[in-house]
Every structure is written in structure tokens, then in C-alpha cells.
N, C-alpha and C positions, 0 to 999 in steps of 0.2 A: 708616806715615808718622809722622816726630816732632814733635810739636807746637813753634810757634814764631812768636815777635813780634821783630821786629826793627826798630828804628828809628837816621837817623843823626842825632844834633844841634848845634847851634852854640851857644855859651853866650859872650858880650862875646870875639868871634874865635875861640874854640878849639872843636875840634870833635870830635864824640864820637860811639861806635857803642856801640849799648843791644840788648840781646839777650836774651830770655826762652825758656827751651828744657824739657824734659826729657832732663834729659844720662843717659847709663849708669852713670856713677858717684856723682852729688849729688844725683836726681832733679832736681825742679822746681826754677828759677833763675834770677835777673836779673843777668846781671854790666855792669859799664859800663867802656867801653875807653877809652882815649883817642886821636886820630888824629895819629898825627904831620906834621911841614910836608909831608912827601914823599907822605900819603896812605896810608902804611900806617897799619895799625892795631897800636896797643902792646898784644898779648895780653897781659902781665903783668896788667889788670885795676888799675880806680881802687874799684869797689865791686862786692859779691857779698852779696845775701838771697836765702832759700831760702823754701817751701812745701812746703804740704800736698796742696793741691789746686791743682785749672787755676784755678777762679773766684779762689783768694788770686793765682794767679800773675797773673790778669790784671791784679787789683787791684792787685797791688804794681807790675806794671809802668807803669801808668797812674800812677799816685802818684809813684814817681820820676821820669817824663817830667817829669811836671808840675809835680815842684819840685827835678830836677835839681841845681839849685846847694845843696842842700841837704844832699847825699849825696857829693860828692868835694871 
């Protein structure tokens, strides 16, 4: 099974889908999506960090939730 964090969030209206994975190609990765008015999500990606390990992945995932506006 692939490890995986995923959260959706809201920042002053707009709204976002935050996703931590081990992909086949990047390994370890946080991208952050944007969602558009219609509810899909803009795969193009607003931000993307990488790791070494699960413990940075969680970390950085936690870090960007939490200061989101900081990163797109």
C-alpha cells in the first residue's frame, strides 16, 4: 500500500487539495493543488517539496498545512 496524507483547505475563500505520497517517479512529496469554482482540482500544482524520509514527509506536510499562505 502507498503511503499518503491528504488534506482539503480553504485560505480568505479559495480552496485547496494538499497531498503527501510516495510517487514512482519523485519518491517522497508534498504538492499543493488549487481547486477550481467548479470543484475540480487544477492538477498543474501551486507548490511541490520533496524528502528523504516519511518522518521529514510528515514534517513538511504539517509545516505547509500550517503556514499554507506561505508557500503559493
Amino acid at each position: 500500500m502507498k503511503w499518503r496524507i491528504s488534506d482539503y483547505l480553504e485560505i480568505d475563500g479559495r480552496k485547496y487539495y494538499m497531498d503527501t505520497t510516495d510517487t514512482l517517479d519523485c519518491g517522497l512529496e508534498t504538492m499543493v493543488f488549487d481547486i477550481r469554482e467548479d470543484g475540480s482540482i487544477d492538477w498543474s500544482g501551486l507548490y511541490t517539496e520533496h524528502y528523504k524520509t516519511i518522518d521529514e514527509a510528515k514534517e513538511g506536510h504539517e509545516r505547509i498545512k500550517n503556514n499554507l499562505i506561505e508557500y503559493i
